[in-house]
C-alpha positions in Angstrom: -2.2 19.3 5.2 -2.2 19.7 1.5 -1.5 16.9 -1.3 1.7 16.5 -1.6 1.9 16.2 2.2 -0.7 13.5 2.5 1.0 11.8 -0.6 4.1 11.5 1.3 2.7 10.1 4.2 0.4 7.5 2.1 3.6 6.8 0.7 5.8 6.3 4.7 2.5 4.1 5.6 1.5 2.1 2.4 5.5 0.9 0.9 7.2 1.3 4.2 5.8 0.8 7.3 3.3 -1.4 5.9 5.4 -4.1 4.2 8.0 -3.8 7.1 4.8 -5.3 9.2 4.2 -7.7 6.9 7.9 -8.8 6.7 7.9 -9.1 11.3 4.2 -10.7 11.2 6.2 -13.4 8.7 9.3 -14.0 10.2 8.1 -14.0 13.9 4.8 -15.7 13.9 5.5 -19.1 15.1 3.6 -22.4 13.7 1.1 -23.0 17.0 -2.2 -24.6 17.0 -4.1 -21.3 16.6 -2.2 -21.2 13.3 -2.9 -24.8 12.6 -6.9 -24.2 12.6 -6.5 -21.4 10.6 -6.3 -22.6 6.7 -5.0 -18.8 5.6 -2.7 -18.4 8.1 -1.4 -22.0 7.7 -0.9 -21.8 4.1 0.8 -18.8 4.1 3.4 -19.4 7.2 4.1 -22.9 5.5 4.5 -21.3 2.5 6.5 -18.2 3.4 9.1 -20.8 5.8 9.7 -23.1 2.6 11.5 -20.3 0.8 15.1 -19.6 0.8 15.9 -15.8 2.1 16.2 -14.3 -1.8 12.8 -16.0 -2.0 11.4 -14.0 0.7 13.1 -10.9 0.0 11.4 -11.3 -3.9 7.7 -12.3 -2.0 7.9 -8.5 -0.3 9.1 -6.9 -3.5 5.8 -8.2 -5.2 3.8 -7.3 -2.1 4.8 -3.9 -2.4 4.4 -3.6 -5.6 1.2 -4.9 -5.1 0.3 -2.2 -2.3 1.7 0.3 -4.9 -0.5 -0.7 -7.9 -3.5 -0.9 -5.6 -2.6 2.8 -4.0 -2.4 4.0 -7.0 -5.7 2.6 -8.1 -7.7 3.9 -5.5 -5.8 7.5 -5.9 -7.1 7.6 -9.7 -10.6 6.2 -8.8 -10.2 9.5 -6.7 -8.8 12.0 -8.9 -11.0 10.6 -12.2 -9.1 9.3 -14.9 -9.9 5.7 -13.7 -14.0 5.1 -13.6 -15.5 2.5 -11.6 -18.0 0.5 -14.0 -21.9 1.8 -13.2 -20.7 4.7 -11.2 -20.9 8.4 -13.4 -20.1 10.5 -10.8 -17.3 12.6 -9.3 -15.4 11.7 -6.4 -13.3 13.9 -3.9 -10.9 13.4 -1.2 -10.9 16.0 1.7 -9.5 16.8 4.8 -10.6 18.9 7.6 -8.9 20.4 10.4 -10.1 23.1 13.0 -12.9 23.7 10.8 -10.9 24.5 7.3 -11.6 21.9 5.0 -9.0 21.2 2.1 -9.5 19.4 -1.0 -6.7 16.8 -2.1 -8.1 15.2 -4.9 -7.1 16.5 -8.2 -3.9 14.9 -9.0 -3.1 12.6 -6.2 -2.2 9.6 -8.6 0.2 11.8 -10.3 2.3 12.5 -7.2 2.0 9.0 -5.7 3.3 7.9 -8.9 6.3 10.2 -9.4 7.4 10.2 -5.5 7.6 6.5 -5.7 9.5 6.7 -8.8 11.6 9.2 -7.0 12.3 7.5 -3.8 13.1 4.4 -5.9 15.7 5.9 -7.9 17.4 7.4 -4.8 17.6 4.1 -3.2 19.1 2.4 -6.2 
């Protein structure tokens, strides 16, 4: 696996398959008494039920935009141009398989960035 490999996949996990989770946890989970002793869960179902369907459609735009911004975050805390306050030093992101060990760090914030910019303007 190299970067552009592992960007792609972050990208299949963290915007697709992870907000269409989100979107069946929301529209499946049904109002029982398990959710009623949960205060998070509660809130959120009686939240996400009071909105009309362009509502909810919005709510997932901002979560993914939300996973995106975060994603990309994290990907610059790992490349470098975004420091973490009292921490000086480097960090790197590596894979290893059958013993080679590959270093993707460098500009994964970069191709995150312009991937999602990509696969957004082909779906417009």
């Amino acid at each position: 696996m190299n970067s552009k490999e592992f960007v792609k996949e972050l990208i299949n996990t963290v915007s697709d398959e992870y907000i269409d989770t989100y979107k069946h946890i929301y529209s499946s989970t049904l109002m029982d008494n398990t959710i009623k002793k949960d205060p998070y869960w509660l809130d959120a179902l009686t939240f996400y039920q009071s909105l009309s369907q362009k509502d909810k459609e919005t709510l997932f735009k901002i979560i993914k935009q939300t996973t995106i911004d975060t994603t990309s975050t994290i990907l610059g805390i790992i490349d470098g141009p975004v420091s973490l306050d009292q921490i000086s030093g480097d960090f790197m992101l590596t894979y290893t398989e059958n013993e080679k060990t590959v270093i993707l760090s460098g500009d994964l914030q970069d191709e995150f960035l312009t991937k999602i910019k990509d696969k957004d303007k082909s779906q417009q």
